[in-house]
N, C-alpha and C positions, 0 to 999 in steps of 0.2 A: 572261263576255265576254272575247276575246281583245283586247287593247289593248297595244299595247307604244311604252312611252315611256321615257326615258330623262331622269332630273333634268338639269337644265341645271348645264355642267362650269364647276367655279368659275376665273376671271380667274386666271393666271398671268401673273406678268410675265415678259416674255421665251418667250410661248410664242404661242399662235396669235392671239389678239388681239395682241398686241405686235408678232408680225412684220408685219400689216396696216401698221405707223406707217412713214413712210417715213425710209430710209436718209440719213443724215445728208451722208457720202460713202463713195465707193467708191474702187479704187485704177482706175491710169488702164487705158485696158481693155485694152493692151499686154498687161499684167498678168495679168489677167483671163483672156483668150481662153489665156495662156499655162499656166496652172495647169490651167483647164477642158477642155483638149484635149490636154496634154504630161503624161505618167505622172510625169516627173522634176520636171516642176513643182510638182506634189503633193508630194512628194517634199524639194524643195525647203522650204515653205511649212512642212512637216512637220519638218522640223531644226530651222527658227526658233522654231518652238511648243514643240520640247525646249530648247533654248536661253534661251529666257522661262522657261520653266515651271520649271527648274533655280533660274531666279534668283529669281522669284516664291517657291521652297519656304525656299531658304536663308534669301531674308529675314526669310521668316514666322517660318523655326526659332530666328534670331539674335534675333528678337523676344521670342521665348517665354523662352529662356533669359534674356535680359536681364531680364524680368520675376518670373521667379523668381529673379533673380540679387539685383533690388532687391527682390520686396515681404517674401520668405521670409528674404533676409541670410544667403545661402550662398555659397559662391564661384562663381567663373564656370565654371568648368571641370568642378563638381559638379552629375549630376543630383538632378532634384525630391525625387523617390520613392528615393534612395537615401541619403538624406543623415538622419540620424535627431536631428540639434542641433538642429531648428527649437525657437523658445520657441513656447511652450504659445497664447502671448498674438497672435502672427504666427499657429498652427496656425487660433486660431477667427475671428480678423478679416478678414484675406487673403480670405478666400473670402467674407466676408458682405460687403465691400465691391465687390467683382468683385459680386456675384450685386445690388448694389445699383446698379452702374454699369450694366451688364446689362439691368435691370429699367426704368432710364431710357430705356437706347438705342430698348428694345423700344416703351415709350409713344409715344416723341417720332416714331419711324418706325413704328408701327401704321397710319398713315392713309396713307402715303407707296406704298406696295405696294399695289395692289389683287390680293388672291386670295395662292396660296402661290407661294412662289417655288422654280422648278424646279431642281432638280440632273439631274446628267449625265445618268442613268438614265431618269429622267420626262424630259427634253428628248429624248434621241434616241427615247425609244419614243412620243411625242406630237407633238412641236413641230418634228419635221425637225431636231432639232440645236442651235432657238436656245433663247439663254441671254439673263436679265438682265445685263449688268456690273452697272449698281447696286447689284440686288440683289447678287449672288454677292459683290461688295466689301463688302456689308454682311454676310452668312454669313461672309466669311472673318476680319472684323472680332470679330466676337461669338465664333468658334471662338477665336481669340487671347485674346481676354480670359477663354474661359471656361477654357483651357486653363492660361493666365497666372496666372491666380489660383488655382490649384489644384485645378479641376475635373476632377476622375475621370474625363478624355473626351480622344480621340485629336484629333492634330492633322491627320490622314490626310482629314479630311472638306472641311477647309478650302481644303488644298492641293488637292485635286481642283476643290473647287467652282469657286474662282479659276484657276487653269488651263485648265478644259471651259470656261469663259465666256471667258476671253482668245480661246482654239481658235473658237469658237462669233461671235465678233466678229471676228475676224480671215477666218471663212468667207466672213460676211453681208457684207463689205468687197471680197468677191473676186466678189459672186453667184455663191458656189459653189450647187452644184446640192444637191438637198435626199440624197443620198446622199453626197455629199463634206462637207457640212458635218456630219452624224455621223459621218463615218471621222476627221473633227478636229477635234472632239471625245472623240471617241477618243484621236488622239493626244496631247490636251491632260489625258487622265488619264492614259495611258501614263508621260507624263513629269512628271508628279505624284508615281506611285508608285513611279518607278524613281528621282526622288531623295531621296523620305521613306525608303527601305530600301536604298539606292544597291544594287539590283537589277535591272540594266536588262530581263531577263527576266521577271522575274517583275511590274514595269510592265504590260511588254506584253501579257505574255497575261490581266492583269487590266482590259483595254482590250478585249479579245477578249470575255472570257466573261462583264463585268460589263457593259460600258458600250454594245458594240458587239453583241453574242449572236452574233457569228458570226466565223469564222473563213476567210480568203479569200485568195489568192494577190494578188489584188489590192490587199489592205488590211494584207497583211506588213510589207513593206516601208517605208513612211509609220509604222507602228505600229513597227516594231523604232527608225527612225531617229530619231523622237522620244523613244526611253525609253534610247537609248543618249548622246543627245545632251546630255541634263539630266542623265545620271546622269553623264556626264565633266562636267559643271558645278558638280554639287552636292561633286564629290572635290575639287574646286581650289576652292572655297570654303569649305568647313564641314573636312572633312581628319576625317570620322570615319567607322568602320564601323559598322553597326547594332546587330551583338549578334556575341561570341564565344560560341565552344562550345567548352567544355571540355574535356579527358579525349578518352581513345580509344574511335571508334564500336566497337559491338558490330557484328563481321562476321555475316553473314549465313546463317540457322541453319533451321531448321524451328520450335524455339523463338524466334527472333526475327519471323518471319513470324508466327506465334502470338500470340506479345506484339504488336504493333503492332494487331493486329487488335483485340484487346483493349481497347486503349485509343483505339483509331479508333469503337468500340462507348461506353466512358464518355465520352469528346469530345461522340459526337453527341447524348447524351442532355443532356448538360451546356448545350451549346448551343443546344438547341433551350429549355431551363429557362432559359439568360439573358435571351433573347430573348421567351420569355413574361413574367417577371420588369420587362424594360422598360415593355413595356406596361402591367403589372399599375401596374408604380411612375406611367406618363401618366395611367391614368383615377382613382389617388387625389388625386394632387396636382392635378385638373381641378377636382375637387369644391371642390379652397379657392375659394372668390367672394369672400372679406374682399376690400376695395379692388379687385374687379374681376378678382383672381387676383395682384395685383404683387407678394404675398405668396410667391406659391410659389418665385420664387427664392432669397428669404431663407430662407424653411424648411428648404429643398432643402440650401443653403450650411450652416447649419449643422449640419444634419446629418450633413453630409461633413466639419465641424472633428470634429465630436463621434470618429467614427470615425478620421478625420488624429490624431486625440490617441493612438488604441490602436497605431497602428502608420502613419506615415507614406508607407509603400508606397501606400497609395489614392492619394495625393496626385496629380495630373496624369497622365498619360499612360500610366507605371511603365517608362519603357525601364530607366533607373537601378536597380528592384528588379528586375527581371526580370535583371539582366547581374549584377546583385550573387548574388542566389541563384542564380543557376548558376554562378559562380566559389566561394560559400561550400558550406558541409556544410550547412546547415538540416535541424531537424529533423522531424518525419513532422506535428509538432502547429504550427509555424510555419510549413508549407506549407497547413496547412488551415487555419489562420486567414487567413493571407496570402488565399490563393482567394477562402474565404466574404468578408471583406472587399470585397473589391477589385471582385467579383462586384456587391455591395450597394452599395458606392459608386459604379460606373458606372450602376447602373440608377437609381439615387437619381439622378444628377446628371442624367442625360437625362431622365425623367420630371419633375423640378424647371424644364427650360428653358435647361439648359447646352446652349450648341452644340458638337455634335462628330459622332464617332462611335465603334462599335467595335471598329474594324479591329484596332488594336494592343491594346487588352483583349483582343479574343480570341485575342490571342497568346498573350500575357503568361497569362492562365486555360492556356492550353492547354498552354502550357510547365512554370505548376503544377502540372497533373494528371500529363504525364506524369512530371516529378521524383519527385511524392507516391507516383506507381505504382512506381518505381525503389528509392527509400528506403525504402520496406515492403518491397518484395518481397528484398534487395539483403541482410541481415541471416538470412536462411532457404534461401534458392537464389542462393546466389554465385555460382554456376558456370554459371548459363544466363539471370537474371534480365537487364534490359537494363541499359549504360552511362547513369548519369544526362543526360548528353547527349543523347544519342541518343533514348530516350525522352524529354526532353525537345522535340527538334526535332519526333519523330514525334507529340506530345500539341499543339504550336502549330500544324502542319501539320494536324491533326486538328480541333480547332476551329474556326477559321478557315476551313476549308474550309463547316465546319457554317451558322457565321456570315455569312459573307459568299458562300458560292455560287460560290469560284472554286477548285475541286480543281487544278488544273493553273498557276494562278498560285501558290498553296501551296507547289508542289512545286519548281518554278523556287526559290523565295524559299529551300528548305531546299537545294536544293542551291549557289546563290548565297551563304549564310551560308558553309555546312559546308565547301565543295569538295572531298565527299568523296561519292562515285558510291554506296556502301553505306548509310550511314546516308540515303541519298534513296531506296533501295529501300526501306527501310522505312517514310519519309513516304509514298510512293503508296500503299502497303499501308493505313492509315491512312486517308487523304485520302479515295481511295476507300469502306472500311467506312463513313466520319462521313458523305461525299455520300449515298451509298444509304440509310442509317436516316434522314436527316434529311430527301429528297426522299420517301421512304415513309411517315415519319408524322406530317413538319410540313408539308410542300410548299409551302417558301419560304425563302430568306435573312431574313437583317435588314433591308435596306432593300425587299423587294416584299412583306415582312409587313407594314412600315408605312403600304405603298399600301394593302392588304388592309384593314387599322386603318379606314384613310378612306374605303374607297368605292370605291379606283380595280379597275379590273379588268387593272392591270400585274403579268405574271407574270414580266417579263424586260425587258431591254433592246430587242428586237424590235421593228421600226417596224411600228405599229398606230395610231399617226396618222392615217395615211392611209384608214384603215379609217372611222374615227369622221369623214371627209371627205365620203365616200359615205354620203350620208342617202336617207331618201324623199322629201325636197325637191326634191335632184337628180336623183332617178330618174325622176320622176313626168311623166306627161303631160298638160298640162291640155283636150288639144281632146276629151275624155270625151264620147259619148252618153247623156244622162240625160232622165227623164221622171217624173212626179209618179207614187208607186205606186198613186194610185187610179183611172191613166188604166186603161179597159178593155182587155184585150188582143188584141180584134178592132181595136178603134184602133190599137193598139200594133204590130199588125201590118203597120199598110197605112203606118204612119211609118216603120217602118225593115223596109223589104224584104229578105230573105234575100241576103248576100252584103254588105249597105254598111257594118254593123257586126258584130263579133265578140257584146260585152255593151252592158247598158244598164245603168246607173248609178241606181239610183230615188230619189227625195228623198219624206220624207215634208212633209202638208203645211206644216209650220213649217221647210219646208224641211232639216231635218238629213237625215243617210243613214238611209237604210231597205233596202239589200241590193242585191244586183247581182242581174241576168236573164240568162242566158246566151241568143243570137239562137237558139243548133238549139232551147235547149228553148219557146224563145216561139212557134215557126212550126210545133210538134211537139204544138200546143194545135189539137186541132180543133172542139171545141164551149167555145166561149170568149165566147159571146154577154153572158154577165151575170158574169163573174171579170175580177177586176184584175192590174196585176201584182205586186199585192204579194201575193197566191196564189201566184205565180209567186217570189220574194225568196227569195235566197240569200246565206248570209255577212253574214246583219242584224248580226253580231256582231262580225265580223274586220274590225277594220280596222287603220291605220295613224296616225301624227303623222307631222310634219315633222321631227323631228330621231330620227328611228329611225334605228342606224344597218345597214349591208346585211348583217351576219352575222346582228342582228333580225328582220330581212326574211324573209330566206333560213328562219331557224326557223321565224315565224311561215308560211310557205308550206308547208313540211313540215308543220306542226300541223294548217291547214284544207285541207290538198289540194286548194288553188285555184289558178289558173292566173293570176289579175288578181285586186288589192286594192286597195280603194278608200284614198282619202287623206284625211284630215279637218283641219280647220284647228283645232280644238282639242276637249277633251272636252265642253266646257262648250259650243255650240253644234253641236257636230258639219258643220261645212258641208262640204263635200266640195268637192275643188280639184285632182285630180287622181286618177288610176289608175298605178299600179304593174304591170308583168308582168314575170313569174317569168322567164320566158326572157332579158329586156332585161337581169334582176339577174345573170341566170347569166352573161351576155356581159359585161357589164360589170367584172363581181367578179372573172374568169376574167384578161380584159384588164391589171388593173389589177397582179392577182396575177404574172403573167408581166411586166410592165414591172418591178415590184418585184423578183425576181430576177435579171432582167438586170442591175440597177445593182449588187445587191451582188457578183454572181458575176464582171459584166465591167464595167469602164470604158469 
């Protein structure tokens, strides 16, 4: 039996059920008409969002540090993960009491949310763009605390989420159209990214190829002004660079090409192992049930003191270890510890229920890998092996790319660090190798594996919303010719005359479907005295629900080589409430497809 239905998509806040709630206000429609039909309006709208989003990251950053500055009793100026004096007795408490605070927020706002709450990515490729504030101010809440207390997890997740939802409310206020409110959104990760790595490029094009899937003459400019606008914010407030590099790049060689490639090859296998690793660490820590699961943050926590005791680098984020090992000589056995560590602490923390993510982990890995690759090799072939720099930059640029799916914001970001044109010939070199192995034998980042995890069929940022809008609900037509299949088809003939229908629809008698009749072959019946038309019944099999949605359709039409398919109102009495045709879906799907290029290509 062909039957195609689809589980009903669980409650997000801030997504399609939530935009149905009506708007609380809007701005005055001056306003309005002025951004929706003026390019520099957009434009506009778009600096303010880098201007927010600037201040929104600084804060969060001033926060973090303040919180390591009180719970761990380092100085203010010293990072987390760099600082090796924590007492023993701060390394295992800090975090079990974070994972304890954590574990309340989670309870007391378990009921408060219905369904999961969307980030940028699931919002523009479902929701048109919108976002919860609530929620998002509650993700960026729980990322502080898990980051604050010493959780192995970046702060990168936070500052997006609370940015996309600023961008995202700030749309819904203007009745942007459903194609502007994910280009700001976009911008509102733009200028997230461009002040967490005060990179305005590499923002951007992380706006491009994570949040937005495409790149567009249109959506340039909004997307550059946002991530330049936070990043001159984030300079004049915080007054830090992200990460030095050391030492002089290896110029550019045959052997340097070589080498990059190299490690653009261990990168991607490496990341595609973290990223298993994650999940591996979700579906154990699922199985705790003690107390309903409240456990598993405390587990999780102490696990991560257990580890903060061998070597404090796991500690938060690691910008602090990461800037220290590449200003220090480490050697080949403290790179690999560091790694295996740091590797095991982030997936431990995420799978335990720490909010974050692993953006800057898989820097920090990737920057390991290529040092470890430098310091082995470096001792044996002095003369061609690469500058620990440099394969540094090209092993975070390699990662990174692995992880997160954005090869060309990667390379923005190394050559934004380095400002040096060479050792960024050698991050593409890289960036590139790690895209291709990791799209050829994992085929997916971190965050659309996690969709994968759940069920979702999000393989990108791509608006496919719209897609799952068009059901057989909407397609269908209910003024159907049907008839009982045990009428005779000499009756059946003189009811529907050649020409007034195409098919007939037949119900068996308890009324459910029992297959379509097609009119040539009913009138193509010459000795029909004593046959029904359910002799006649075609497609007993194939049919439809109400929430199929038209790329189902469309399959299931290619499968039975039908032309019309009937609609049923559920499996369980099958009643039939409408017909679907192939042609209508083709016009329809065709129409809807061309409106949806227009918006992103032209405004």
């Amino acid at each position: 039996m062909s039957v195609l239905s689809r589980p009903e998509a669980p409650a997000v806040s801030g997504s399609a059920s939530a935009s149905a709630a009506p708007v609380p206000w809007r701005l005055p429609a001056v306003i309005r008409n002025f951004v929706r039909n003026r390019e520099i309006g957009l434009v506009i709208v778009a600096v303010v969002i880098g201007l927010l989003s600037g201040l929104l990251v600084a804060i969060i950053w001033h926060l973090s540090e303040f919180a390591h500055a009180v719970l761990f009793n380092i100085p203010f100026d010293t990072r987390l993960s760099a600082n090796g004096v924590i007492s023993w007795q701060r390394t295992l408490l800090v975090p079990l009491g974070g994972a304890v605070i954590l574990t309340i927020i989670g309870v007391f706002y378990a009921g408060r949310f219905k369904g999961r709450l969307a980030d940028a990515i699931e919002a523009n490729a479902l929701y048109g763009g919108r976002m919860s504030m609530r929620g998002s101010l509650l993700i960026s809440l729980q990322t502080v605390l898990s980051n604050g207390c010493g959780g192995s997890v970046g702060l990168e997740a936070g500052y997006t989420q609370i940015c996309a939802a600023l961008s995202s409310q700030i749309g819904q206020r203007l009745a942007a159209r459903r194609s502007d409110m994910r280009l700001l959104v976009a911008c509102g990760a733009a200028g997230a990214i461009s002040a967490a790595f005060t990179a305005p490029l590499a923002g951007a094009f992380f706006a491009f190829e994570v949040v937005l899937g495409a790149y567009t003459s249109a959506s340039l400019v909004p997307v550059i002004a946002s991530a330049v606008s936070s990043w001159l914010v984030m300079r004049n407030l915080v007054h830090t660079s992200f990460l030095q590099i050391p030492g002089t790049p290896t110029l550019p060689s045959v052997e340097m090409v070589g080498q990059t490639v190299l490690i653009g090859v261990l990168c991607a296998f490496f990341s595609i192992l973290v990223m298993l690793a994650v999940a591996f660490s979700e579906r154990v820590f699922l199985r705790i049930t003690v107390l309903r699961g409240a456990l598993r943050l405390v587990i999780g926590a102490a696990l991560l003191g257990g580890l903060a005791l061998l070597t404090p680098t796991v500690l938060g984020s690691g910008h602090g270890a990461m800037q220290l090992l590449l200003m220090s000589d480490p050697t080949w056995l403290m790179l690999v510890t560091t790694l295996l560590l740091k590797a095991l602490a982030s997936a431990i923390s995420l799978g335990a229920g720490f909010r974050g993510g692993l953006f800057f982990a898989s820097l920090m890995l990737g920057a390991l890998i290529g040092q470890l690759y430098s310091t082995v090799l470096m001792p044996y072939f002095p003369n061609i092996a690469l500058q620990p720099g440099t394969a540094a930059v090209a092993g975070m640029v390699a990662l990174g790319t692995g992880v997160i799916g954005a090869p060309f914001s990667m390379i923005c970001l190394a050559l934004e660090l380095t400002g040096d044109f060479w050792v960024t010939i050698g991050a593409v070199v890289a960036a590139s190798t790690s895209a291709l192995i990791v799209r050829e034998l994992f085929g997916y980042s971190f965050a659309t594996w996690r969709f994968h995890l759940r069920g979702e069929t999000i393989r990108g940022p791509q608006d496919i919303g719209w897609i799952k809008q068009i059901s057989a609900a909407t397609l269908m037509r209910s003024d159907f010719a049907s008839a009982q299949d045990d009428l005779p088809i000499s009756t059946a003939q003189k009811l529907f005359p050649p020409g007034r229908v195409k098919q007939i629809v037949l119900r068996k008698g308890d009324g459910s479907y029992g297959g379509i009749v097609s009119s040539a072959e009913l009138h193509g019946v010459t000795d029909a005295d004593h046959d029904t038309l359910a002799t006649l019944a075609q497609l007993r099999h194939q049919y439809l629900l109400p929430s199929v949605t038209v790329r189902d359709i469309l399959a299931t039409f290619d499968r039975s080589e039908a032309d019309v398919l009937a609609v049923v109102d559920n499996l369980a009495t099958k009643q039939v409430i409408g017909t679907v045709s192939e042609a209508h879906v083709l016009r329809t799907y065709s129409t809807e497809l061309e409106r949806r290029h227009q918006e992103v290509f032209f405004r």
